[in-house]
C-alpha positions in Angstrom: -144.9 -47.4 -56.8 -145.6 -51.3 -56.1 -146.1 -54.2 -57.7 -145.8 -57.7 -56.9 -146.0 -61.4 -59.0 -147.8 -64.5 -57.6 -149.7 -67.7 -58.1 -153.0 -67.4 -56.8 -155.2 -70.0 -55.7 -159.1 -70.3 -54.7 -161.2 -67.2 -55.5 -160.6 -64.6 -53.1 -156.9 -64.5 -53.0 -154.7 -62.1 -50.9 -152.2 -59.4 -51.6 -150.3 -57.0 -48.9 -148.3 -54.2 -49.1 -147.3 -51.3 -47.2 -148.5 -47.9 -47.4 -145.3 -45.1 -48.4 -145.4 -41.5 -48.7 -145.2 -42.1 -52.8 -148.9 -42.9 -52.1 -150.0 -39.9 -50.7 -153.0 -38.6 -51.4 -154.7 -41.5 -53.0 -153.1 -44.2 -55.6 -154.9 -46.6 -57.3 -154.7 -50.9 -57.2 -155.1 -53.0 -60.2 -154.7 -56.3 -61.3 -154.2 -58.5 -63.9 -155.3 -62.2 -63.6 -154.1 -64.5 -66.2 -155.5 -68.4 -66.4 -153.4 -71.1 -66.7 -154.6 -74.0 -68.2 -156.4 -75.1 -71.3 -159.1 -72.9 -72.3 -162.7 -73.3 -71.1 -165.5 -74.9 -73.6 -167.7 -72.1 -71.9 -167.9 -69.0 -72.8 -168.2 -66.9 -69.6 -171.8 -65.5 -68.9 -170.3 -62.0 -69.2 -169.2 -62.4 -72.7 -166.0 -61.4 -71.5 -162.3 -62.2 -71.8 -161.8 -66.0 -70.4 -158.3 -66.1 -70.1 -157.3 -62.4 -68.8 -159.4 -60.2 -66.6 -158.2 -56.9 -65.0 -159.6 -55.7 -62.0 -159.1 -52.1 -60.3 -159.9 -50.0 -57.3 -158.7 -46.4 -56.1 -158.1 -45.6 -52.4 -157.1 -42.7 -50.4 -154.4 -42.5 -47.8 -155.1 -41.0 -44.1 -153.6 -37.3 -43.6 -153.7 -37.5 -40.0 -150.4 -37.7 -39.6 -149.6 -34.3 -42.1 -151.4 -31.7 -39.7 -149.6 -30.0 -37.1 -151.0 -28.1 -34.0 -150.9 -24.4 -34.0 -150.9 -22.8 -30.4 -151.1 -18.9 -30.4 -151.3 -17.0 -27.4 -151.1 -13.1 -26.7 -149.0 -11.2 -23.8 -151.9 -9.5 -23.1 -155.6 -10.5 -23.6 -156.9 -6.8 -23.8 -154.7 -3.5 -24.1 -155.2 0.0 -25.4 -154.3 1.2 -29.0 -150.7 1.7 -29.8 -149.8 -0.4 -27.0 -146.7 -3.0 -28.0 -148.4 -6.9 -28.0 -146.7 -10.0 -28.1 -147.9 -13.5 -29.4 -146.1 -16.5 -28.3 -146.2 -19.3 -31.0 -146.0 -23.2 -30.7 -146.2 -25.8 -33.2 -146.9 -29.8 -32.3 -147.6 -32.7 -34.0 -150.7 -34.7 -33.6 -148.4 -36.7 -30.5 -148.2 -33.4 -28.7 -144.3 -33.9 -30.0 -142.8 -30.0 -30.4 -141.5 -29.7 -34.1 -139.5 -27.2 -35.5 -141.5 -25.8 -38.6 -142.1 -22.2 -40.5 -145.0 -19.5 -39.5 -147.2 -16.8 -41.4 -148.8 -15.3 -39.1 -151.2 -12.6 -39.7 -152.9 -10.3 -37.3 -156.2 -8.9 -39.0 -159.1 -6.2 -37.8 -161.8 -9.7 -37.2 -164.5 -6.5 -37.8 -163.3 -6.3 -41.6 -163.0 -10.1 -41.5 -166.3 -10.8 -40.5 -167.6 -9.0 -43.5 -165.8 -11.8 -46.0 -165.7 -14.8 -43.4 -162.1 -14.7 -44.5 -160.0 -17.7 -42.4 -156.6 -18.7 -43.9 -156.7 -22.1 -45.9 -156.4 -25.7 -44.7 -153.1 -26.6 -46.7 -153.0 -30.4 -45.9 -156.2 -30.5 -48.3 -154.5 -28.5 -50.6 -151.1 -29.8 -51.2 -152.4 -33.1 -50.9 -155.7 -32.9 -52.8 -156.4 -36.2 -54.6 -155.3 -36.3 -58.4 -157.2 -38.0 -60.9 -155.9 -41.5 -61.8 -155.1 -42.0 -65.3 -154.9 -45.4 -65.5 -156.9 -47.4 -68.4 -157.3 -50.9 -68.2 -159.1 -53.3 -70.4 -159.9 -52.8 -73.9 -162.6 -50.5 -74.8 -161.7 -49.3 -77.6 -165.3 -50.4 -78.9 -167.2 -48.0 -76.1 -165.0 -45.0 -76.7 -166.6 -41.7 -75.4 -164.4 -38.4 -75.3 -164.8 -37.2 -71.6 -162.8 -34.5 -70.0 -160.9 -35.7 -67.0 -161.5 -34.3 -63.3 -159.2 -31.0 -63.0 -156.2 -31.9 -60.7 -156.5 -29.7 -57.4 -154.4 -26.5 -57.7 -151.4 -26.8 -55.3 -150.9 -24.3 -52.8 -152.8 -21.6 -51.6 -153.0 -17.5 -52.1 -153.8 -16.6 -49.6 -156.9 8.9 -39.6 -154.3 14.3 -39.2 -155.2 17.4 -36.8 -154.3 19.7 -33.8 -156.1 18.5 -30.6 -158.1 21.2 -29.0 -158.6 19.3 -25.9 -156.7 18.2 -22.7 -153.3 18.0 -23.2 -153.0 14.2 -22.0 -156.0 13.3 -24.2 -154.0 10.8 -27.2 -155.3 11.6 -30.6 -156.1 8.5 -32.6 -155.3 8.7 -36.0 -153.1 5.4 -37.5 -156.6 3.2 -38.4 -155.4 -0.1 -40.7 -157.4 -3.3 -41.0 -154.0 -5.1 -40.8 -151.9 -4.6 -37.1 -149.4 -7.0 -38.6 -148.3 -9.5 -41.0 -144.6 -11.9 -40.9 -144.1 -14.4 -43.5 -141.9 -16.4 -42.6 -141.3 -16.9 -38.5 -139.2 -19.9 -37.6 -139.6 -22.0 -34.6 -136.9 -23.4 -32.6 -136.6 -27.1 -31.8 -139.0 -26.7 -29.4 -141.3 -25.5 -31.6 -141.6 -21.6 -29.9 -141.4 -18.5 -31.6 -142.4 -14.9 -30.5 -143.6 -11.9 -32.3 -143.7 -8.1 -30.9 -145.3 -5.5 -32.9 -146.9 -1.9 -32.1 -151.1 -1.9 -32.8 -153.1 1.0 -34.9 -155.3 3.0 -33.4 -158.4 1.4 -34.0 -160.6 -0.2 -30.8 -161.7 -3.6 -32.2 -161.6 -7.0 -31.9 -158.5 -8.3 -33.8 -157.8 -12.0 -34.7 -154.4 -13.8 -34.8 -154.1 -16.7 -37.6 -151.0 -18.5 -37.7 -150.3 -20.8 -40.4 -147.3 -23.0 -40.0 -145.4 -25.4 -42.1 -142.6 -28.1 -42.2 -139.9 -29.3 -44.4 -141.1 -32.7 -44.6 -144.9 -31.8 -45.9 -146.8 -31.3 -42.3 -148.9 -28.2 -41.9 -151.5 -26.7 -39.8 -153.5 -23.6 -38.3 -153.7 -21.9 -34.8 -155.9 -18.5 -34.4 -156.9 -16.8 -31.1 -158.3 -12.9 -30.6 -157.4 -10.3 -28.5 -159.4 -6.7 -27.7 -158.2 -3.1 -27.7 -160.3 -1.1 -25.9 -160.3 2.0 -23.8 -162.8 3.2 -20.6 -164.0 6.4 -22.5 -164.2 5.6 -26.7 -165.1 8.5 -29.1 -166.3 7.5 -33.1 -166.9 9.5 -35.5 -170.4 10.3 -36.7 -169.2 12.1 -40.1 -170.1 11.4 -43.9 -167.3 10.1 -45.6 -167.4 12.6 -48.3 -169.1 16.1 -48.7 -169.9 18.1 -51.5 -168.5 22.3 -52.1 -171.8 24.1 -50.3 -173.4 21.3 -48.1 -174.5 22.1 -44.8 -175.2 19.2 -42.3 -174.8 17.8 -38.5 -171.5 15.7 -37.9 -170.0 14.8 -35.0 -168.8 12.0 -32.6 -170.5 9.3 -30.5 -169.6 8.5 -27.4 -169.5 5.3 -25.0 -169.0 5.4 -21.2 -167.4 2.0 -21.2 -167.0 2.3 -17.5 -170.5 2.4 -17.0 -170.6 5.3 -14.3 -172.8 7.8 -14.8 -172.6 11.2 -12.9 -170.6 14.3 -14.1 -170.2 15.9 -17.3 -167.9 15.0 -20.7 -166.0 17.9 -22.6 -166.1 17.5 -25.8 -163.8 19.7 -28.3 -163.3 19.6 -32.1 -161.5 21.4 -34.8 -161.9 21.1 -38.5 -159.2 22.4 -41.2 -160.2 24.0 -44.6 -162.7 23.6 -46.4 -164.8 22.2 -43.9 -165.8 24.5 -41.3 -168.6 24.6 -38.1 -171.4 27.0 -38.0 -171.6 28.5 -34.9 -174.5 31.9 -34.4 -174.7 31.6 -38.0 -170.5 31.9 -38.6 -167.8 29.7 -39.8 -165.6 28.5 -37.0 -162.3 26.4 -37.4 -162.9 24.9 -33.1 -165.9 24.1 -31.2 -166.3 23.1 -27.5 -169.6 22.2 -25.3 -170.1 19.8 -22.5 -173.3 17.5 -21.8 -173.8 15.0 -18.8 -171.9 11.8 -18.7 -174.3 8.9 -20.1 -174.1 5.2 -19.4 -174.8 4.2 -22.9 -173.5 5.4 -26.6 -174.6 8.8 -27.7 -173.6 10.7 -30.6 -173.2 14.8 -30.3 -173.3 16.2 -33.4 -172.6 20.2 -34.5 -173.6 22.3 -37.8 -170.8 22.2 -40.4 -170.4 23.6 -43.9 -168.0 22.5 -46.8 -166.7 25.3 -48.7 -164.3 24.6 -51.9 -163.1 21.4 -52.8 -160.2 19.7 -51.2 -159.7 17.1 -48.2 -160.2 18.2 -44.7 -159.1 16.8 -41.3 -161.7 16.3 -38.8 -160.2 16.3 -35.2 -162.5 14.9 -32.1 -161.7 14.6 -28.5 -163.6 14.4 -25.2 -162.8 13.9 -21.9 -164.3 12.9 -18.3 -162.7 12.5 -14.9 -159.5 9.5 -15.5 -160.6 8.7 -18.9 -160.2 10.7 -22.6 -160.0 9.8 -26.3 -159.6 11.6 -29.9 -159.5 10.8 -33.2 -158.3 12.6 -36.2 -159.7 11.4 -40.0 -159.4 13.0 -43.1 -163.1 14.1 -44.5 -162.8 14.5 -48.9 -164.9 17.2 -50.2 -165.2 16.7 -53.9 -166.8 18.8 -56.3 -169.4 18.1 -58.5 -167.6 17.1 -62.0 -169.0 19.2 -64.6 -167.5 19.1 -68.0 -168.6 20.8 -71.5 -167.2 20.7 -74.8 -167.7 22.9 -78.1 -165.9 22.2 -81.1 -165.8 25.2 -83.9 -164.2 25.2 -87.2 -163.4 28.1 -90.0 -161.1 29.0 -92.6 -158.1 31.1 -92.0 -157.6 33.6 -94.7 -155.8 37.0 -93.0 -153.1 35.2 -90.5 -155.5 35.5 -87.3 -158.8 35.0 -86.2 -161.3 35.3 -83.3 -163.1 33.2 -81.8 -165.6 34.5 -79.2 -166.2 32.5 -75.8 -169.5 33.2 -73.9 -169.3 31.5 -70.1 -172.1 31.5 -68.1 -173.0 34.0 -65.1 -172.3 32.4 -61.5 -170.0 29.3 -63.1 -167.8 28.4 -60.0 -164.1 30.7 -60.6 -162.4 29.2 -57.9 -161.9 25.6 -59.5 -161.6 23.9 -63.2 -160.5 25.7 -65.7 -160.9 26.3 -69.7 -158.9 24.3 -72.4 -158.0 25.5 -75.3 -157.0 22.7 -78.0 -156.4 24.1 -81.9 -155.8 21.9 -84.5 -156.0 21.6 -88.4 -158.4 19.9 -90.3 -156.7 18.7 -93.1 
């Protein structure tokens, strides 16, 4: 990368140079002193060499100047689900200079991330992580001790269906995903602005923006912001995520009056398709409908249901006060108990046919499974 000759004089001489992006992130310094002159009568104290002595020191270079600013900011701060969102982008250098670069941005459900602590990678540490310096000096051939070297640092980085049974203007919610949107590659113009426009799920949550952005010449940083989606009336399910053929149990929604009035009453309505049903006077019923008083906190309402053969069901959810409503629809699994038995039997044909008699239980479920027959010979 460098290197220099020159006569040095005194005991504490010296040397300049100048720093260059070939020495990014860390290089190393060493020198090699030779003596001119006779020889000294006296053996140095050190036993060592007394003509040639190396010397050598390792140093790291600043990064400041690789990290960019990341500025993300969105249209609107809080909106309802579905609703279009836009997040304006802009990318500076540590001078507050705009600079044309590349984005990922990602827009994530900050409820699933919180459960990781997930944030995207700081890439400057990264790409330039420091690398073991291989450089041997001396001669110590006498003190050799096998030692696996540091491990360079890897570059780069990896980074619910239904028929409503309520109002008519009462939106079912039913598109739920952790991820509202994701762009690779977004590139900023030369004053360092992009925009991205995307439709949201239906899920009411706190969701997170993280931009990542990078440049041609090695600079990269990280911008991340948050933005709500919310509604004034919000309706969650209170169902298992999975039932078994025969259960009976209470399921049903909870409800929060983010208005905080109180006053009135809330309709609540909810259908259920095969093989879930509700129990209602001791029958199956595909709808239900009741009202209760409007609360200022979160309640959950729950109804008697039964699940009948196996299959996947759609639970569907609405309720609605005076200027506010919400739904949702989810699938619900019911999965049967997996039950399997084998019995092997073996004889000798001698006429061309034989029988082999099959006893089944009494009350073994007909209206799923089934009975395999494999024949095979034993030679």
């Amino acid at each position: 990368i460098w290197q220099q000759r020159l006569h040095a004089h005194g005991a504490a001489p010296t040397v300049s140079f100048t720093i260059t992006p070939a020495m990014l992130p860390n290089a190393a310094f060493e020198a090699i002193a030779v003596r001119h002159g006779p020889v000294p009568t006296v053996k140095p104290a050190d036993a060592g060499n007394a003509l040639v002595r190396n010397g050598f020191a390792a140093f790291n270079v600043a990064l400041d100047g690789k990290y960019l600013t990341v500025t993300a900011t969105p249209l609107h701060p809080r909106l309802e689900p579905a609703a279009r969102q836009s997040i304006h982008l802009h990318v500076t250098d540590r001078a507050h200079r705009a600079v044309r670069g590349q984005i990922t941005l990602i827009v994530a459900n900050d409820a699933i991330l919180q459960l990781s602590g997930y944030r995207p990678p700081d890439l400057v540490t990264l790409v330039y992580g420091d690398q073991p310096i291989s450089t041997r000096f001396a001669d110590n051939r006498g003190a050799i001790v096998l030692q696996t070297l540091k491990r360079a640092v890897d570059k780069g980085w990896g980074y619910g269906g239904g028929l409503s049974t309520g109002a008519e203007d009462t939106r079912i919610r039913r598109k739920f995903d952790p991820l509202a949107y994701y762009a690779g590659s977004i590139v900023t113009d030369a004053n360092g602005d992009a925009d991205a426009a995307f439709a949201l799920p239906d899920d009411l949550t706190t969701w997170r923006v993280m931009a990542v952005a990078a440049t041609t010449d090695g600079r990269f940083g990280n911008g991340e912001t948050t933005f709500l989606t919310n509604k004034p009336l919000i309706v969650n399910p209170v169902v298992p995520q999975f039932a078994r053929p025969g259960d009976r149990f209470d399921a049903g929604v909870a409800v929060t009056n983010a208005a905080n009035a109180g006053g009135g009453t809330i309709a609540i309505a909810g259908s259920l398709t095969a093989p879930l049903a509700f129990l209602v006077n001791a029958q199956t019923a595909a709808t239900t409908t009741f009202s209760a008083p409007i609360e200022q906190i979160t309640k959950a309402y729950r109804v008697a249901m039964v699940a009948g053969g196996p299959g996947t069901s759609t639970a569907t959810f609405t309720a609605k006060r005076t200027g506010a409503s919400d739904g949702f629809a989810i699938p619900v699994p019911v999965i049967d108990r997996a039950v399997m038995e084998s019995v092997v039997t073996t004889g000798v044909l001698t006429n061309g046919s034989i029988a082999v008699p099959l006893d089944v239980a009494a009350g073994t479920p007909a209206d799923t499974g089934g009975l395999q027959l494999v024949l095979a010979n034993s030679l």
